[in-house]
C-alpha positions, 0 to 999 in steps of 0.5 A: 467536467463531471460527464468527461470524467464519468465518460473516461471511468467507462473507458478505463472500467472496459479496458481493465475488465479482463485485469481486473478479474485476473486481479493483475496489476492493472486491474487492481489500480484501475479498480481503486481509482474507479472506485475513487472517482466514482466516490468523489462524483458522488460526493462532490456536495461534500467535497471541494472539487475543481475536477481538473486534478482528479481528470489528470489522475484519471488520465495517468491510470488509463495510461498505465492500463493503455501500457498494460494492454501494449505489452498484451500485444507485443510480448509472449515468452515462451514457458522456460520449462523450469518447475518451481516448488515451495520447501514447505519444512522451511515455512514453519520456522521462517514464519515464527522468525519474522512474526518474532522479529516484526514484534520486536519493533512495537515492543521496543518502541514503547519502551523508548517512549517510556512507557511498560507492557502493562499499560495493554491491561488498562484501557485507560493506560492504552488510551493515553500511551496512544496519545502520548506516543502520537504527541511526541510523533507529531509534535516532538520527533518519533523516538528514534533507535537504530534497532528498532528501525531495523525490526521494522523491516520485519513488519513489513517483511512477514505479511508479504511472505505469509500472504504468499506462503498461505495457498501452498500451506497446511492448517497451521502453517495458514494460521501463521500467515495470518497471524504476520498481519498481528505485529501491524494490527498491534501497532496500530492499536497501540501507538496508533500508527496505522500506516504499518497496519495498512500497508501489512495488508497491501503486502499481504496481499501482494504475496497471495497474488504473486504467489497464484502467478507463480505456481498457477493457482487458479485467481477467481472471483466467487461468492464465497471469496468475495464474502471472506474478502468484504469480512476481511475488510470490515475487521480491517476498517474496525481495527482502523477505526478504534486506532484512530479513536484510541489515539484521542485518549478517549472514547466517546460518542463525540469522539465516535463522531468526530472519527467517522468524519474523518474517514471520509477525509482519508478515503478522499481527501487526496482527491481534494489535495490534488485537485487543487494543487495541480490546478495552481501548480507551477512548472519548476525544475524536474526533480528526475525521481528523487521525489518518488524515491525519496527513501533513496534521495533521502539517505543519500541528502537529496531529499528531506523527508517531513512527517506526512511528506508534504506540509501543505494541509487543505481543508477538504470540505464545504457545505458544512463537512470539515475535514484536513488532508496533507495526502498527494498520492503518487501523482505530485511526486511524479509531477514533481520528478518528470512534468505532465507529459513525463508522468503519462509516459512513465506511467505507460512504462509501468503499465508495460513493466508490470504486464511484462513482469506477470508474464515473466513470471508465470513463464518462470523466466527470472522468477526471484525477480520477478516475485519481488519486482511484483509485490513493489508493483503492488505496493506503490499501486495499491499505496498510490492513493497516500504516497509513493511506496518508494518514499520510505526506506524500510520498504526498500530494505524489504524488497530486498530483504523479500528477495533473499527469503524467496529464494532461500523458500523456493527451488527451481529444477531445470528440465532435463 
């Protein structure tokens, strides 16, 4: 099994090699699920592995890139003429009205659970709000309001839009679209919510990409990049890591420890869950989408959505590594919602959907939608290692939230 799934990295690796340079939808999820199934191959001492669950998840994402490559052949628009252009005097104030707004929700959710802006001054303050706000998320049911719902849209909203404001901007204009990423880091750091701070990242990235292929910015991987990316993702992982320390209540050598253990469970413990939960799955009535669109399915009473999504928790580990995981990827929803067969083809549509969008995009046919349809593309592959993207209402209102600002940032002149 090992030299089949090392066989089938190869085949992915050069069938994606071309998108993974141009950093377009199929490379970027090939390149995860490499990285992943190289990773798992490596520890696979450490980790409880069956391998016929990683083989199937393997199997889907060179379906998806296989869709990609289809659509390469088959599909060539014609460029419409139409010059896009950035109204850069609305930058400025749209940014300060999100990054505002998507502070509203940390802010506000503290002072639901009781505690005030001061505990920020004391460490040991800080150390138990997290706690505490962790306990009653996990054990007692989030505190709920209906505004602070609603500004959590904002902080999912601002990094996609500083991501794609950030190449077409001036030195303080990129200052703030760096600073959209600040509401989720705060998050993080002081309600140890690390799911916001994580995906303010993917988005912001999503707008970046979306951006290059909107106005034909150059995409290329050199030295300097490849450096600022690697310190972008060690300051990512160190504000990660002390969010999950802090949310102990204490820190410690052994809680330092304990930590580092645990990142290995939740960079790979989904290779874990799924393996072995595809091994002893039993084929029921499809769900046909109401899985992987559980944000929909659950506000309309199809769905109930648990903390976590899925209850199951497995111990990943063996050899004398610990560690739970309750992460199924994208993989079981689809599953769920179309069977084995139904997910292989879903997921060549997508491949085909995504290359069609990129083009699309770059031809400037539909170019609202397109940006928009590209960073959901985006989200639900780059999250695809969690869950789906789609499971979650306030990512929903923010695509449609995103398609308003992109429109109301843009112009389109038609040739004339």
């Amino acid at each position: 099994m090992t030299f089949l799934i090392t066989t089938l990295i190869i085949v992915l690796l050069i069938l994606s090699w071309k998108y993974i340079q141009r950093l377009e939808p199929a490379g970027v999820f090939a390149a995860m699920w490499i990285f992943f199934g190289i990773s798992a191959l490596l520890l696979q001492e450490q980790i409880e592995l069956r391998f016929e669950g990683d083989l199937f998840m393997l199997v889907a994402v060179t379906a998806f890139v296989t869709g990609t490559v289809f659509c390469d052949y088959f599909y060539h628009p014609q460029p419409s003429g139409i010059s896009l252009e950035l109204k850069k005097q609305r930058v400025l104030p749209l940014l300060l009205v999100l990054i505002a707004g998507a502070m509203v929700n940390p802010i506000y959710s503290i002072a639901l659970h009781g505690f005030s802006l001061q505990a920020l001054l004391s460490m040991q303050d800080l150390l138990n709000m997290n706690r505490a706000i962790s306990e009653d998320r996990y054990y007692t049911g989030e505190a709920y309001s209906i505004v602070n719902q609603f500004f959590l849209i904002f902080s999912y909203a601002a990094p996609v839009i500083g991501g794609f404001c950030y190449r077409l901007s001036g030195k303080l204009n990129k200052t703030l679209c760096i600073l959209t990423l600040i509401p989720g880091t705060f998050i993080a750091l002081t309600q140890s919510m690390k799911m916001v701070m994580m995906t303010g990242f993917i988005l912001w990235f999503a707008g970046y990409i979306v951006c290059s292929y909107s106005y034909g910015l150059s995409i290329q991987i050199k030295p300097k990049a490849v450096l600022r990316f690697v310190l972008i993702i060690l300051g990512f992982f160190f504000v990660l890591f002390m969010s999950m320390v802090f949310r102990t209540g204490e820190v410690s050598e052994k809680t330092v420890l304990d930590i580092s253990q645990k990142f290995v469970t939740y960079a790979l413990g989904h290779m874990h869950c799924v393996d072995m939960w595809y091994t002893s799955y039993t084929p029921g009535e499809l769900a046909w989408g109401s899985k992987t669109f559980m944000g929909i399915s659950n506000l309309l009473g199809l769905e109930e959505r648990v903390q976590g999504i899925y209850p199951e928790y497995l111990n990943i580990g063996k050899n004398g590594f610990y560690g739970i995981s309750n992460i199924y990827t994208i993989f079981r929803p689809l599953v769920e919602d179309f069977g084995e067969a139904g997910t292989m083809l879903v997921m060549f549509m997508m491949g085909v959907a995504s290359n069609f969008s990129i083009k699309s995009l770059t031809a400037h046919k539909n170019v609202f939608l397109h940006q928009v349809l590209l960073v959901a593309f985006f989200g639900y592959l780059m999250w695809s290692f969690v869950a789906s993207f789609y499971a979650y209402t306030s990512y929903l209102a923010m695509f449609f939230l995103s398609y308003f600002i992109f429109r109301f940032l843009q112009k389109e002149t038609a040739p004339c």
